[in-house]
N, C-alpha and C positions, 0 to 999 in steps of 0.2 A: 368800526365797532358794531357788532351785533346787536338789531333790535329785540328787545327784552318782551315780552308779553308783560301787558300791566296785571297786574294782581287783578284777581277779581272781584269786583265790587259786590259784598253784599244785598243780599236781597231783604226790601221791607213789606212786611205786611202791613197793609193797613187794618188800624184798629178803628180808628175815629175819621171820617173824611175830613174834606176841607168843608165840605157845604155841610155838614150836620154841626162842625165845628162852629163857621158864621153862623146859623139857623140857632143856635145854642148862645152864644155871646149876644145874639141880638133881641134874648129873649132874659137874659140877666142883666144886659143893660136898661132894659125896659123896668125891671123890678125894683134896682137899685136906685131908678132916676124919682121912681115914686118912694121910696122908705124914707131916702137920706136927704139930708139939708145944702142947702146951695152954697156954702164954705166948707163942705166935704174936702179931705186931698183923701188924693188918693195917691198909694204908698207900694210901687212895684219892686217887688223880692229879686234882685237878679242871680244869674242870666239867666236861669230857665223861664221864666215868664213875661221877658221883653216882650213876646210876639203877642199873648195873650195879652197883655195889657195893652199893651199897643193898639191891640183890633177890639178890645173894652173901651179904653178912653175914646176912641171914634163913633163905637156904637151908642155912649151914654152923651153925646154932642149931639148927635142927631136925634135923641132922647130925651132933648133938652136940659143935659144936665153940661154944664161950663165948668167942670171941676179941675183945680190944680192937684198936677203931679209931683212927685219926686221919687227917688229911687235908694234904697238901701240893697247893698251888697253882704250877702251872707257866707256862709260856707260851713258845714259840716261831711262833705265830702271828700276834700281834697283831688286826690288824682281817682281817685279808683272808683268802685260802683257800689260800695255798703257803707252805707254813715259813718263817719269818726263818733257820733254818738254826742259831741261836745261841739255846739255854734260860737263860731268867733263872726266878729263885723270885719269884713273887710271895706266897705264903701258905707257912711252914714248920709241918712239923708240932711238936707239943708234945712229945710222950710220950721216952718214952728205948728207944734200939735197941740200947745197947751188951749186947753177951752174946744177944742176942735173934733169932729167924726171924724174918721181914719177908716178909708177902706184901703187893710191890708189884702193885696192880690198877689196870688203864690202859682205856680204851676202844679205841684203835685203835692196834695196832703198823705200822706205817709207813716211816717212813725209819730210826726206832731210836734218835733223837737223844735223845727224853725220855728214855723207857725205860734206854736205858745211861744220862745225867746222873741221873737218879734213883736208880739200885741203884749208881752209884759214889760218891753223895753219902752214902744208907744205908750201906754196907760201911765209908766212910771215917770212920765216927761209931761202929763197931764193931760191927754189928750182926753175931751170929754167919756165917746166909748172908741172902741176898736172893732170892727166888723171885717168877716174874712170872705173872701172869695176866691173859688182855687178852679182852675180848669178841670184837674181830675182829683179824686178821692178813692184810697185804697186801704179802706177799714181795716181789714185784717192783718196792718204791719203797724196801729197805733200801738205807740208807747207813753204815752202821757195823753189825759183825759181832755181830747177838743174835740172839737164838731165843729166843720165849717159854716159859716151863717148863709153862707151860698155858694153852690158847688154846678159845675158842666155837666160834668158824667164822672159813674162809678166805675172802675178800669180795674179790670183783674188781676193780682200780682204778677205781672209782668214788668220788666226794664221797658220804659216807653223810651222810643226817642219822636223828634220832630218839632215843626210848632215853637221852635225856642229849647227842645228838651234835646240832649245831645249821649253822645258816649263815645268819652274820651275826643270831643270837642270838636266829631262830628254829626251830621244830620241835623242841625240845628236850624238848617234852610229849608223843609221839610213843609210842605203848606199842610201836611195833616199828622195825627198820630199816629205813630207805629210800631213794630215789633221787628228786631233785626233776626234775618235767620243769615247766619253765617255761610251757610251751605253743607251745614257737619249732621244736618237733619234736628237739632238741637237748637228753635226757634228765640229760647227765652236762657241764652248763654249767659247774657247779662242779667238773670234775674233781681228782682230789689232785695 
């Protein structure tokens, strides 16, 4: 049998490095471990923002903040790369919010859909408040009225992968953020 040539692997730009990336987490860990209270949980949006919270909850330890985690599963995507526009839960989290601050932690604020379904699903379960934190924010795709209480960086309408942020369920392993170019000269195929 004749060997094949593998297809070729596209090409990622970098948008965000790794080191601007840790240099940026370790400077919102710093913020958060001063604002919020030491029965904090904190409330990771999966899967785009495993790796981000990930490298949050270790930077707010060394920060001095001990805070518990859990994780909620969302989805408004499905397969493809533009919103269904409608969030179902697919994973709830465990822990109890009633009485409690909730930093929900998101990877990409965007149209706002999650993000507000998330902190109204929190707040309606009692949690004292809900404060957000998103790696990237891309104002010019909001559709419903939020503002993150704490954001990384603002990232230009672009489909990011990396960092936990994927397409089509890869590049997920990615230690920074980036932009796929196919090779078709058309960098932002996947647009949001």
């Amino acid at each position: 049998m004749p060997n094949r040539p593998a297809p070729a692997r596209p090409h990622v730009s970098i948008r965000f490095s790794a080191a601007e990336i840790a240099s940026r987490v370790d400077v919102m860990a710093g913020e958060l471990a001063e604002q919020l209270p030491a029965d904090t949980l904190v409330v990771s949006v999966l899967k785009g923002s495993f790796v981000f919270a990930a490298d949050l909850i270790r930077s707010l330890s060394r920060a001095g903040a001990d805070w518990a985690m859990d994780f909620l599963t969302l989805s408004s995507y499905g397969t493809g790369t533009q919103t269904t526009g409608t969030v179902r839960i697919v994973r709830d989290i465990v822990d109890e919010v009633r009485g409690r601050d909730v930093l929900l932690v998101d990877d990409i604020l965007e149209s706002g859909r999650t993000v507000v379904f998330a902190k109204d699903l929190l707040m309606a379960r009692g949690a004292r408040r809900v404060l957000t934190a998103v790696l990237l924010e891309k104002p010019g795709k909001r559709a419903v009225t939020i503002d993150a209480d704490f954001v990384g960086f603002t990232c230009p309408d672009v489909f990011v992968v990396g960092y936990g942020m994927d397409a089509a369920h890869a590049f997920r392993q990615l230690p920074f953020v980036g932009v796929v170019d196919y090779g078709d000269g058309d960098p932002d195929l996947f647009d949001a």
